[in-house]
DRENDO-1510 file (C-alpha; in Angstrom, 1 decimal, always signed):
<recs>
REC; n; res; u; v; w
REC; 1; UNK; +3.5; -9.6; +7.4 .
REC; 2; UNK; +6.9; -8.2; +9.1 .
REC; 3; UNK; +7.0; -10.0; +12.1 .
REC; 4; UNK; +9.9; -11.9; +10.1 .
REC; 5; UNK; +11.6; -9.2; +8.6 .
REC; 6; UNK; +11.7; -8.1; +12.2 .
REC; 7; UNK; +13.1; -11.0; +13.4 .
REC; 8; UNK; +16.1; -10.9; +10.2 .
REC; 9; UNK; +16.0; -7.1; +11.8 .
REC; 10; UNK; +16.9; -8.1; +15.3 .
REC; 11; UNK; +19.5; -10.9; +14.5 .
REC; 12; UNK; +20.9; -9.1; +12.3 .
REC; 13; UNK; +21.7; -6.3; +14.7 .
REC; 14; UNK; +22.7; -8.8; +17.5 .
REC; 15; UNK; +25.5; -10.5; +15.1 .
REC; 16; UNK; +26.5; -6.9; +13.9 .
REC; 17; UNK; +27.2; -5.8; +18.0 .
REC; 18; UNK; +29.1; -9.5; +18.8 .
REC; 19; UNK; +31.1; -8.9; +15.8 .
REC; 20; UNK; +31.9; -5.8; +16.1 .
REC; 21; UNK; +33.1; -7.0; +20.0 .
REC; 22; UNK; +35.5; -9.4; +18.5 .
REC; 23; UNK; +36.6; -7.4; +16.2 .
REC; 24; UNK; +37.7; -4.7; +18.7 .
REC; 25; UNK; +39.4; -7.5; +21.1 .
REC; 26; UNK; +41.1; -8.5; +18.0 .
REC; 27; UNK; +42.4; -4.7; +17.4 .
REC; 28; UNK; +43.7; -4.8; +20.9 .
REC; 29; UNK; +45.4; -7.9; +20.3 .
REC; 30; UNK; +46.8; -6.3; +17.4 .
REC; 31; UNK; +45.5; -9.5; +15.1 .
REC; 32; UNK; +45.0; -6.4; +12.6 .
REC; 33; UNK; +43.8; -9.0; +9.9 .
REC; 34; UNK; +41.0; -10.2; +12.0 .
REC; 35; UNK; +40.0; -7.1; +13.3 .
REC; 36; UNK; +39.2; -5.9; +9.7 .
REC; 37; UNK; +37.6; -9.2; +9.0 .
REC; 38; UNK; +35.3; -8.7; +11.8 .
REC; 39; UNK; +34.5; -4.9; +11.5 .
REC; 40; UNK; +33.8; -5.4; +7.3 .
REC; 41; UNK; +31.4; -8.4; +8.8 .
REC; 42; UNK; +29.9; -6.4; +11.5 .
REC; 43; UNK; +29.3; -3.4; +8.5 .
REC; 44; UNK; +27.3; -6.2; +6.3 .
REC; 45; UNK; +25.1; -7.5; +9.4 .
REC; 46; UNK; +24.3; -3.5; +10.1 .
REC; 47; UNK; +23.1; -3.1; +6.3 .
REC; 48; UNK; +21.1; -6.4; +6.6 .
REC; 49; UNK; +19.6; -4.9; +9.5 .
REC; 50; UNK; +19.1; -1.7; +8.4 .
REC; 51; UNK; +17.6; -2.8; +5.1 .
REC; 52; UNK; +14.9; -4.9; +6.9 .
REC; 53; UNK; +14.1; -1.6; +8.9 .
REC; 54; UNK; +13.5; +0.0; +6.0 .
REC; 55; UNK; +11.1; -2.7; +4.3 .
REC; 56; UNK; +9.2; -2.5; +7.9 .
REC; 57; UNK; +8.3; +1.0; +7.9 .
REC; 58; UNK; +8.1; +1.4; +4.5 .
REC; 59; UNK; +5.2; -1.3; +4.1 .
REC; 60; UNK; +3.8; -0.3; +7.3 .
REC; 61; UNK; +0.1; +0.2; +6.2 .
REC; 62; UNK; +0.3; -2.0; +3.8 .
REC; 63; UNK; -1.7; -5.8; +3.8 .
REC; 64; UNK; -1.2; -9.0; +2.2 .
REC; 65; UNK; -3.2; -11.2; +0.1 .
REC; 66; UNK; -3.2; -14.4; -2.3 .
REC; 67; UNK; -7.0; -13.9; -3.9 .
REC; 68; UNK; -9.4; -10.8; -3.8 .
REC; 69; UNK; -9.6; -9.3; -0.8 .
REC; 70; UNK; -12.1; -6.6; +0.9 .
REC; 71; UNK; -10.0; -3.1; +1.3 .
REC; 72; UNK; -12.7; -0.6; +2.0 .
REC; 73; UNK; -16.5; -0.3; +1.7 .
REC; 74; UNK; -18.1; +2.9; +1.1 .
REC; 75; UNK; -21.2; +4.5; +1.4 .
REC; 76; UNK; -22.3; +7.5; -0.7 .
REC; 77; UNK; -24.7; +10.1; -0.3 .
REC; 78; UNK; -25.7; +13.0; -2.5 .
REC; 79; UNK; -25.4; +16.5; -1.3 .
REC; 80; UNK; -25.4; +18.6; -4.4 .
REC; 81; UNK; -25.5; +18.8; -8.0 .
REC; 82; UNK; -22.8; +16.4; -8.4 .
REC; 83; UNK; -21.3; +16.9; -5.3 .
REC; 84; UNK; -21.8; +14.0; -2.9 .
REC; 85; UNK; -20.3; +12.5; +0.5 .
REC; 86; UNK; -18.1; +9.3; +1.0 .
REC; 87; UNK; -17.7; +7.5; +4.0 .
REC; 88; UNK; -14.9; +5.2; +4.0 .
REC; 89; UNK; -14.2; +2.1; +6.0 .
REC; 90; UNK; -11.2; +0.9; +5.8 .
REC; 91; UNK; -10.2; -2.8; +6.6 .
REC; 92; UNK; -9.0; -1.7; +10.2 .
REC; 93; UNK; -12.3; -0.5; +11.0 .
REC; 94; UNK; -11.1; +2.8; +10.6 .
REC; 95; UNK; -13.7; +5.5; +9.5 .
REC; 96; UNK; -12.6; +8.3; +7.1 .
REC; 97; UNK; -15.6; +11.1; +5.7 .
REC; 98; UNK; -14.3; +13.4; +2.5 .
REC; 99; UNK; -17.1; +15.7; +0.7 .
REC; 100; UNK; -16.3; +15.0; -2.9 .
REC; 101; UNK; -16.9; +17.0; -6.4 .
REC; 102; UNK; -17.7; +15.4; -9.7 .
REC; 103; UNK; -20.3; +12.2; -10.8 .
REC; 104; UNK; -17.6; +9.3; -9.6 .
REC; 105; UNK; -16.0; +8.0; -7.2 .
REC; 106; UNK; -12.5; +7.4; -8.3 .
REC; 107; UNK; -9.5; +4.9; -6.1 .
REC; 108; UNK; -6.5; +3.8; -6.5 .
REC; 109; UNK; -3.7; +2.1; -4.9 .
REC; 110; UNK; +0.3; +0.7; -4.6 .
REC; 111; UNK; +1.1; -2.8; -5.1 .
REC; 112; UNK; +3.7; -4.8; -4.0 .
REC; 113; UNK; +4.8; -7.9; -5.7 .
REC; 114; UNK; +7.9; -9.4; -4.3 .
REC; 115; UNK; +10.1; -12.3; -5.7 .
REC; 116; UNK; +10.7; -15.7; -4.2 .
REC; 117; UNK; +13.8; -14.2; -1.8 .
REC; 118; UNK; +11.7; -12.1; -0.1 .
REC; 119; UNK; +8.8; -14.6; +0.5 .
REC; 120; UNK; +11.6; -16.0; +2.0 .
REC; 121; UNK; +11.5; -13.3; +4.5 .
REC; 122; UNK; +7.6; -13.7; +5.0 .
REC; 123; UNK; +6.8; -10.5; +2.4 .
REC; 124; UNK; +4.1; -11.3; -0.1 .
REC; 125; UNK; +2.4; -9.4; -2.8 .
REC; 126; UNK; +0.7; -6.8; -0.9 .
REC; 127; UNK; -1.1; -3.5; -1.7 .
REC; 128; UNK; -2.3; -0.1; +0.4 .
REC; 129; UNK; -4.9; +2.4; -0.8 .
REC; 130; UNK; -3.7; +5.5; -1.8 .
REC; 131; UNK; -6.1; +8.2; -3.1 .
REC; 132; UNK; -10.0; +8.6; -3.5 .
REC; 133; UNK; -11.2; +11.3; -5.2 .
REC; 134; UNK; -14.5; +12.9; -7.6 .
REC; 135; UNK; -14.1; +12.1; -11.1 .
REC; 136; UNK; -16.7; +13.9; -13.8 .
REC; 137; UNK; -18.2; +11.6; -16.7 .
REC; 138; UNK; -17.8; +14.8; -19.4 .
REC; 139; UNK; -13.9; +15.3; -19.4 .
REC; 140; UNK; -14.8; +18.8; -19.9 .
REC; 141; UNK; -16.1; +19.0; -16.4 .
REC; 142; UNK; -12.6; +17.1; -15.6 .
REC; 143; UNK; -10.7; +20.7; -16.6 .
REC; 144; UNK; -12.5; +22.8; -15.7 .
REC; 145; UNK; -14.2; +22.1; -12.5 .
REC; 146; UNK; -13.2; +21.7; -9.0 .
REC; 147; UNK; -11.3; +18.3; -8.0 .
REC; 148; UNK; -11.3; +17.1; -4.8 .
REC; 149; UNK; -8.6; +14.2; -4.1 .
REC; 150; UNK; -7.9; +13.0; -0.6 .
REC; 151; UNK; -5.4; +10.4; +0.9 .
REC; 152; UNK; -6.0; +7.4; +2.0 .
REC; 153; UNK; -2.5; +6.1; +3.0 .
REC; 154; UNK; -1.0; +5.4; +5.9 .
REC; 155; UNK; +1.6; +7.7; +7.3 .
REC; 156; UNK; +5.0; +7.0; +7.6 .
REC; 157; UNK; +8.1; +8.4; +6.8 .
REC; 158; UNK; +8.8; +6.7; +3.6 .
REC; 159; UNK; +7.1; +4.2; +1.5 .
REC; 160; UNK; +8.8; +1.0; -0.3 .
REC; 161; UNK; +6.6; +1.3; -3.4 .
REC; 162; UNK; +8.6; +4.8; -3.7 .
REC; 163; UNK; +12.1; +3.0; -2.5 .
REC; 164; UNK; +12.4; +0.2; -4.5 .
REC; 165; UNK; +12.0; +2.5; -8.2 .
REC; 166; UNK; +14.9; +5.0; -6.7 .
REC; 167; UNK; +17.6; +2.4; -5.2 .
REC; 168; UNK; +19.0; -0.6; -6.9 .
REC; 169; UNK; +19.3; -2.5; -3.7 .
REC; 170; UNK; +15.8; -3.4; -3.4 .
REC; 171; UNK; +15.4; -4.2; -7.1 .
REC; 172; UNK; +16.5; -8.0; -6.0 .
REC; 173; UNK; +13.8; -8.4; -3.7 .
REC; 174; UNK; +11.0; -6.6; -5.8 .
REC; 175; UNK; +9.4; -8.2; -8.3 .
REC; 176; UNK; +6.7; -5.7; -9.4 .
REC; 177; UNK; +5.3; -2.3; -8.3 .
REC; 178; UNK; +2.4; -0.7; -9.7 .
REC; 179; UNK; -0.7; +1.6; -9.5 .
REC; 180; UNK; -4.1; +0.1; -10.0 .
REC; 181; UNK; -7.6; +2.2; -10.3 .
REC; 182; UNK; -11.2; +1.8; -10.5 .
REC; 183; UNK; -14.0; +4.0; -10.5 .
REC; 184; UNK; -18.0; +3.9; -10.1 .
REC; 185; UNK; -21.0; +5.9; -10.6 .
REC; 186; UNK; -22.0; +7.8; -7.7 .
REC; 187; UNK; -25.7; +7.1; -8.6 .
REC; 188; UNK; -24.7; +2.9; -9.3 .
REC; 189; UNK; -23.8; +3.2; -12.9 .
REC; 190; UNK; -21.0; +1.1; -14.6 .
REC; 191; UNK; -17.7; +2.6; -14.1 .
REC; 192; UNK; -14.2; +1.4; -15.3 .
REC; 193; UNK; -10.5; +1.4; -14.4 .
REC; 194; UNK; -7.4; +2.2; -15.3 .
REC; 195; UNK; -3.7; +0.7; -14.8 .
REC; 196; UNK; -4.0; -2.7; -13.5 .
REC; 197; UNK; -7.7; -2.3; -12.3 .
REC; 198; UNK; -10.6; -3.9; -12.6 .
REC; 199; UNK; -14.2; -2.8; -13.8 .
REC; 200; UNK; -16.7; -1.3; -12.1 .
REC; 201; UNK; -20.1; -2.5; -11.1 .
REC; 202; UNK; -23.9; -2.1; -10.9 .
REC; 203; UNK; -26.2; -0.4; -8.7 .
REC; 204; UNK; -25.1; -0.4; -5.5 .
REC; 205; UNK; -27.1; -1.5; -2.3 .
REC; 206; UNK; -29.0; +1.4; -1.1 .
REC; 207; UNK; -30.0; +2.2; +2.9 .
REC; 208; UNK; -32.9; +4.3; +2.0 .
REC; 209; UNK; -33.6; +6.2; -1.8 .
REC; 210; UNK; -30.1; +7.9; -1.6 .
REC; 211; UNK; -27.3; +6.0; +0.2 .
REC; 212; UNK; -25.6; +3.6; -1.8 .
REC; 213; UNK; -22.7; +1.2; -0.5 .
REC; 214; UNK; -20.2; -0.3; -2.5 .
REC; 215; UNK; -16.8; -2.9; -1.7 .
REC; 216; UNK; -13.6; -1.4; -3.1 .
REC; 217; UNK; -11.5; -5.1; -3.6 .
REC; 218; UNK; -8.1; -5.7; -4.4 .
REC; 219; UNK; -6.8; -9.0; -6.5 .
REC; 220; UNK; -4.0; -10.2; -7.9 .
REC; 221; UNK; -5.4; -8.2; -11.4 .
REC; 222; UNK; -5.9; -4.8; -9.7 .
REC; 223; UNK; -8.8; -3.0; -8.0 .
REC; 224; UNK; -12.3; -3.4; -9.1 .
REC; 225; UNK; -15.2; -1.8; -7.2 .
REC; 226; UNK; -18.9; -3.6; -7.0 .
REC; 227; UNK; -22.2; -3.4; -5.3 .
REC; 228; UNK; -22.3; -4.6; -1.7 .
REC; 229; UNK; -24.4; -7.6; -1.0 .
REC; 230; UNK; -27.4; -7.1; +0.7 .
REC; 231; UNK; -27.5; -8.7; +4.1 .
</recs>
């Protein structure tokens, strides 16, 4: 999904050292007008540049799609009184294990929707998980128990979902940002959603009496969670 950003990256910074050239023969010359010329057009090639930097690392983790699309499955097992274990697999094969507190399973994630200027640039609406955590049915539980919440983002040193609400010079490029969630029954029953998500569904598939597997998806309405189809 960057590869052309990347490329915008690289020109960018190729124009911005041959101007910057001429604009330092043109000093010498003492063709002061030029000169300025060139250095104000090398400055604007460098912020191109560096503002395609930023949209690479900043949606680094994050994956495009056009219709739903599979972001994780995961497969539950009970370990205790509402206390069970998730193992997540993410859509880069990627396996992540969290020990979670509550009668739920609870996800959400960032999405990216960008306007027609940055499909341009080969950016699409795109999302990345965020968080999994235990949620409890009784909302009492939900204040007074323990909560376990885990991430399940992708490192980096700053994300474009958190850019793009603090600086106006993304704004042209963004169309949308939001958080979408969805939750499910540890033991298969109907769950819901919140934000942009969808709802939850039935009984998952199970491995033996115990382990049930569900498909966390992501579409252009939010994230819904449903049973995985038995193979």
């Amino acid at each position: 999904m960057t590869g052309i950003v990347r490329l915008f990256m690289l020109a960018s910074s190729l124009l911005a050292l041959a101007l910057l050239f001429l604009a330092i023969v043109s000093w010498r010359q003492r063709h002061r007008l030029s000169a300025l010329v060139g250095f104000l057009a090398a400055a604007l090639c460098l912020s191109v540049g560096a503002l395609c930097a930023t949209i690479a690392v900043g949606i680094r983790g994050y994956r495009a799609f056009t219709q739903e699309d599979l972001a994780a499955t995961i497969v539950t097992m009970p370990i205790g009184p509402q206390r069970f274990r998730a193992t997540v697999t993410l859509r880069d094969s990627s396996v992540h294990m969290y020990d979670l507190a509550g009668d739920a399973i609870y996800v959400d994630a960032h999405i990216l929707k960008w306007r027609p200027l940055a499909n341009l640039l080969g950016l699409h609406t795109a999302y990345e998980l965020d968080r999994i955590a235990g949620r409890y049915q009784k909302l009492a539980d939900e204040q007074t128990r323990e909560r376990t919440v885990y991430s399940l983002s992708t490192d980096k040193p700053f994300n474009t979902f958190d850019l793009a609400r603090r600086y106006w010079v993304l704004r042209p490029f963004v169309d949308a940002q939001y958080g979408s969630a969805t939750f499910i029954n540890e033991t298969g029953g109907r769950g819901g959603a919140g934000g942009g998500a969808g709802a939850g569904g039935g009984g998952g598939r199970e491995g033996d009496a115990r382990q049930v597997t569900y498909e966390v998806r992501v579409s252009t309405t939010g994230l819904l969670v449903r049973a995985a189809q038995a193979k």
